[in-house]
KOLDRENTI-308544 format. One record per residue (C-alpha): x, y, z; residue in one letter. Coordinates in steps of 0.5 Angstrom, whole numbers. Example, Ala and Ser with C-alpha at 12.3 -4.5 7.8 and 13.67 -1.06 7.14 Angstrom:
2
> px, py, pz, migu
> 25, -9, 16, A;
> 27, -2, 14, S;
END
This chain:
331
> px, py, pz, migu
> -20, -348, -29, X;
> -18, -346, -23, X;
> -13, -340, -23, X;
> -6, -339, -19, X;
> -10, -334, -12, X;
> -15, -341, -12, X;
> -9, -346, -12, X;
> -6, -342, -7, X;
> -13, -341, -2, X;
> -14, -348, -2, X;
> -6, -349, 1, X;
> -8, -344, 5, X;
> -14, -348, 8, X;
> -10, -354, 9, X;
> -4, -351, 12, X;
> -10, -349, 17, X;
> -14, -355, 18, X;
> -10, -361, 16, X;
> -3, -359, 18, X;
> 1, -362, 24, X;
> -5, -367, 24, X;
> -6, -375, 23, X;
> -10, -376, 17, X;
> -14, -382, 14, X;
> -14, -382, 7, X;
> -18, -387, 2, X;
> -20, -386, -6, X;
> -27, -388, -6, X;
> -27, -388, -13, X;
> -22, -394, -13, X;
> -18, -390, -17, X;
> -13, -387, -12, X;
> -13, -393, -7, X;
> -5, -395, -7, X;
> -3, -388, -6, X;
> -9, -387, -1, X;
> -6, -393, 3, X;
> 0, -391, 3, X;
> -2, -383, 6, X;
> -6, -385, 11, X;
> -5, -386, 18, X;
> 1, -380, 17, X;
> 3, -373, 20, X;
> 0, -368, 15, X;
> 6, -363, 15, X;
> 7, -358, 10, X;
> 3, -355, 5, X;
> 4, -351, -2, X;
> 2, -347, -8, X;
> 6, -346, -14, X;
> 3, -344, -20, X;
> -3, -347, -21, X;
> 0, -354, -18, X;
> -1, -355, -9, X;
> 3, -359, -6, X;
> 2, -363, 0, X;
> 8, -366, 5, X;
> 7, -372, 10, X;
> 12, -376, 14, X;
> 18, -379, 12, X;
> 19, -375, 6, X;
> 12, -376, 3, X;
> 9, -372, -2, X;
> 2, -370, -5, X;
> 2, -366, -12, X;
> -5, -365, -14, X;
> -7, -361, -21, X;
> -14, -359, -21, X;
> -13, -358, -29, X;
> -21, -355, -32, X;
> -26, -360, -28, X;
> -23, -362, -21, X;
> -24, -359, -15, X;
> -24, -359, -7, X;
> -30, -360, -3, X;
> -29, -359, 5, X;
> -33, -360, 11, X;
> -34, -359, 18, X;
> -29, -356, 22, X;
> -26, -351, 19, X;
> -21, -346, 22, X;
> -21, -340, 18, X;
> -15, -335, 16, X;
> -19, -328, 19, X;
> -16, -325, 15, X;
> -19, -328, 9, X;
> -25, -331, 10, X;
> -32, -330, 14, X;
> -36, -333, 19, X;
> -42, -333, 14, X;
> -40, -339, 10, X;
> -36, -335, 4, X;
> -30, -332, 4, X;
> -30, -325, 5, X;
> -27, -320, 2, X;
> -24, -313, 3, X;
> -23, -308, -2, X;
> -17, -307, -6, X;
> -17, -300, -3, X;
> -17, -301, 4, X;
> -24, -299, 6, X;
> -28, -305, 10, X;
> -34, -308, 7, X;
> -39, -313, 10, X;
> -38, -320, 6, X;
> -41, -320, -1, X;
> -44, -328, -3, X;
> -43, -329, -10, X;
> -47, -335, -13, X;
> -41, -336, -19, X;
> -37, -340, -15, X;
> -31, -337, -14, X;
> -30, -335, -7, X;
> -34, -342, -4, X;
> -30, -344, 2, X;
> -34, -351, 1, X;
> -32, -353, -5, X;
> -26, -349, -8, X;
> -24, -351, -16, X;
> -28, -353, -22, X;
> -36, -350, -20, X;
> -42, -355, -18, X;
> -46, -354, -13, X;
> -43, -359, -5, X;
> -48, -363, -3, X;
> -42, -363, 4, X;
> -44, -358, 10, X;
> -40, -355, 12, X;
> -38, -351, 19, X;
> -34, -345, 20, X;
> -29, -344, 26, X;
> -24, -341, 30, X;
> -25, -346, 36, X;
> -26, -353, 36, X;
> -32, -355, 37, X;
> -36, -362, 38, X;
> -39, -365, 32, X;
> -45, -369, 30, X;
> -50, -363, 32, X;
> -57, -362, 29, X;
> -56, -369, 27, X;
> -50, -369, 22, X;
> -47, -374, 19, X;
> -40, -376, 21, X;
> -36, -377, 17, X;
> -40, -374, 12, X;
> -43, -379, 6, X;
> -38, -379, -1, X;
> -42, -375, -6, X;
> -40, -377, -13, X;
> -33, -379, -15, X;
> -29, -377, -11, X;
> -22, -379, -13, X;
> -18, -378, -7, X;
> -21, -377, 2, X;
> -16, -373, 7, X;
> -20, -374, 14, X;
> -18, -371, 21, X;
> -22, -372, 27, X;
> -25, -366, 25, X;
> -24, -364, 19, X;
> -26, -367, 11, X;
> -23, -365, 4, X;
> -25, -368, -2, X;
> -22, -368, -9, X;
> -26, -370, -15, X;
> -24, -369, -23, X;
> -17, -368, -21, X;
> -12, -368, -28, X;
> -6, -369, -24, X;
> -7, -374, -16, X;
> 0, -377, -16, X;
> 5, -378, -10, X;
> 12, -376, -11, X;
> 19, -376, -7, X;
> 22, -368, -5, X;
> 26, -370, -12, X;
> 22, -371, -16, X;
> 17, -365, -12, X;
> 23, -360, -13, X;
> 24, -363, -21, X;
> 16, -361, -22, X;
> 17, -353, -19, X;
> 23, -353, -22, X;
> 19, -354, -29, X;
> 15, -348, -27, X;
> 15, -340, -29, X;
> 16, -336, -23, X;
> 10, -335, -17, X;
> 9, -328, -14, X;
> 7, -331, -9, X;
> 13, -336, -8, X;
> 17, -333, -11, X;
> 22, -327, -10, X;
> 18, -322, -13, X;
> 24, -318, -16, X;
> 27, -324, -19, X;
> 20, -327, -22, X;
> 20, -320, -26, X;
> 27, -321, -28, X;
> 26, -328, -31, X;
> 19, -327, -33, X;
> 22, -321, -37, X;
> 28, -325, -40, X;
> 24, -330, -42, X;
> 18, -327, -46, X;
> 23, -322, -48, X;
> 26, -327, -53, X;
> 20, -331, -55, X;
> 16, -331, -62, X;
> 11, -333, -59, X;
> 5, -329, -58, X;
> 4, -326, -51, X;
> -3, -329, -50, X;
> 0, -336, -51, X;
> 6, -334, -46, X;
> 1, -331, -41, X;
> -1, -338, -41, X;
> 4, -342, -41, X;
> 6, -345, -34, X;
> 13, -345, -35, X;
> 14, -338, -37, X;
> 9, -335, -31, X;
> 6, -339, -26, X;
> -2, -339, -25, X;
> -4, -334, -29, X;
> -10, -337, -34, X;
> -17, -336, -39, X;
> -18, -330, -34, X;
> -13, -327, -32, X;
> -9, -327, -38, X;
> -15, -323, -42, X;
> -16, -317, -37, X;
> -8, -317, -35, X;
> -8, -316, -43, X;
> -14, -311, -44, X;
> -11, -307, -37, X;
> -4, -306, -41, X;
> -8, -304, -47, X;
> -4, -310, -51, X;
> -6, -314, -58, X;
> -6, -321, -56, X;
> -3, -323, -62, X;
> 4, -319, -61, X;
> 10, -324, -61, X;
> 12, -323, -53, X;
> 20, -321, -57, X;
> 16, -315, -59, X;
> 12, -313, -53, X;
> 17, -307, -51, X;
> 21, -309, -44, X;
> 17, -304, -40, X;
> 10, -307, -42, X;
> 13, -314, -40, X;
> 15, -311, -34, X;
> 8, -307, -32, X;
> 5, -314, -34, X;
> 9, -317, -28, X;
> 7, -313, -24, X;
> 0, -312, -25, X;
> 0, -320, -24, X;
> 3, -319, -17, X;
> -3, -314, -15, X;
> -8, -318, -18, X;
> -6, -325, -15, X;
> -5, -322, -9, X;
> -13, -319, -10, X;
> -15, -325, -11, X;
> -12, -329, -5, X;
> -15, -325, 0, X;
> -23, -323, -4, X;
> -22, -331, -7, X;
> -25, -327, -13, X;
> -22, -324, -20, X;
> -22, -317, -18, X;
> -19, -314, -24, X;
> -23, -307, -24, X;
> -20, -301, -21, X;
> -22, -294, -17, X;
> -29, -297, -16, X;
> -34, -294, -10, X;
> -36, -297, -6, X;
> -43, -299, -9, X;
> -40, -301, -16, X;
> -35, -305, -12, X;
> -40, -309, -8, X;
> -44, -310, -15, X;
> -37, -312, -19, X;
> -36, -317, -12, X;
> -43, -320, -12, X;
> -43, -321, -19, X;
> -38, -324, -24, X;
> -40, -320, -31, X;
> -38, -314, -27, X;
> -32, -314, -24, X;
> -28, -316, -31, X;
> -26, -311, -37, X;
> -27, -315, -42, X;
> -27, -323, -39, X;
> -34, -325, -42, X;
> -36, -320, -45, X;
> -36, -322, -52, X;
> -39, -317, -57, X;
> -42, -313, -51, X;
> -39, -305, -52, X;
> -33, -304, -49, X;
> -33, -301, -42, X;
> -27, -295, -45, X;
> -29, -294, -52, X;
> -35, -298, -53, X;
> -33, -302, -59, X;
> -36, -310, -59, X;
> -31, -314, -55, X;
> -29, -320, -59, X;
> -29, -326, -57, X;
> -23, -332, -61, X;
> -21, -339, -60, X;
> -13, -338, -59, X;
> -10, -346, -57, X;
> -17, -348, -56, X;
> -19, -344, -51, X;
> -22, -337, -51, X;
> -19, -330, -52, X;
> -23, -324, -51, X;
> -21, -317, -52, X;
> -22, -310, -55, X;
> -20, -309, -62, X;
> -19, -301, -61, X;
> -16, -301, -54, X;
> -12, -306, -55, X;
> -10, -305, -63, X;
END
């Protein structure tokens, strides 16, 4: 399932192609034909992230909330405007070291940072062209628009841009009251909201929870975006068992969990990839950015000698999904 720096680039890319723009909307799926017609035709004119969830805004107070859940994902194509800031023009998001030091961009066939195809992973049939400056299309004899590939359940289309969304677990329309209903069921979003706060409301609530602190990292309405990954190297990195009730994990290691979701979240958004390693060299951090199995402490890792103190990792099934994490260092 995509997690909350995912979420938050896929707002950003909107915000850049789409917003300020009339779209055109269809569902060739069928599955989203009312709510496409009722889109198309209109002003994109506000693009966000909470959590886990985007929320995109069109005229006359209309909103678009999509949830892509464990097997959705966007699919972009042709002009795309990037955000230099976090993306390269080599067809991949670029990344920067977490402690300042430039370095060229780094592919990674996992998926994560793909600027074609955002989400679930899956290998785009869609051509993708990345640009600062609009530019004509059709060149080299591509096809616009381009041809649907698979189910898509929802097309946005501008004049020079396409996003497509398949296997969504949520595409619905929704008034501002119902989008301010749906935020406000959500924990707090470094990214939305004020930092301070969200350690205050985080810490609040985990703090008076019996449930474990691995099932509340993962609960959307105690912190918003944190998933499978996240919440495995945020544990490891505070040396936390998984399995203590969040009302007995120490009101200093709930706070230093928060904070370290502020850093990683931010890492996250900028590179497009889960970066939760540390104090890396260069070498070892263009090795931990190309490939997934080398940039997580314990993610992935079962049985594989922990990375601290060499101990098997274990893996286990919490909630019906996977926990991993090192039973001397996080004992």
């Amino acid at each position: 399932m995509p997690e909350g720096h995912s979420v938050h680039r896929i707002a950003r890319q909107f915000d850049r192609n789409f917003v300020g723009r009339t779209v055109s909307a269809s569902s060739p799926q069928g599955r989203f034909a009312e709510g496409a017609a009722l889109l198309s035709g209109r002003e994109a004119t506000a693009a966000r992230a909470v959590g886990k969830q985007m929320f995109l805004a069109f005229e006359d107070d209309l909103w678009l909330r999509v949830h892509l859940g464990l097997y959705g994902a966007w699919d972009f194509a042709g002009e795309i405007l990037v955000d230099p800031t976090i993306a390269s023009a080599n067809g991949r998001m670029g990344q920067t070291n977490q402690r300042g030091t430039d370095l060229a961009p780094i592919l990674d066939d996992a998926g994560e940072n793909s600027l074609s195809s955002i989400g679930a992973p899956r290998r785009t049939r869609v051509h993708v062209r990345m640009s600062e400056q609009t530019q004509g299309l059709g060149e080299d004899g591509d096809e616009w628009p381009p041809p649907v590939v698979g189910q898509v359940r929802l097309r946005l289309l501008t004049e020079t841009t396409c996003a497509d969304l398949r296997g969504p677990t949520a595409c619905v329309l929704q008034t501002p009251d119902e989008v301010a209903a749906t935020i406000a069921k959500l924990g707090p979003d470094p990214l939305v909201d004020d930092p301070a706060e969200g350690e205050e409301r985080f810490t609040a609530v985990v703090r008076r929870k019996p449930t474990s602190i691995a099932l509340l990292l993962m609960d959307q309405s105690v912190v918003g975006g944190i998933g499978n990954v996240y919440r495995a190297e945020l544990l490891f990195r505070a040396r936390l068992n998984p399995h203590t009730p969040g009302r007995e994990v120490p009101e200093e290691i709930v706070r230093q969990i928060w904070r370290d979701w502020v850093r990683l979240l931010a890492i996250g958004v900028e590179t497009g990839q889960m970066m939760t390693m540390d104090d890396l060299d260069p070498a070892a951090y263009r090795l931990a950015m190309a490939n997934r199995d080398d940039r997580h402490w314990v993610y992935r890792r079962a049985g594989l000698p922990c990375r601290v103190c060499g101990t098997a990792i274990v893996l286990e099934e919490l909630a019906a999904r996977k926990l991993y994490w090192c039973p001397r260092c996080q004992a």
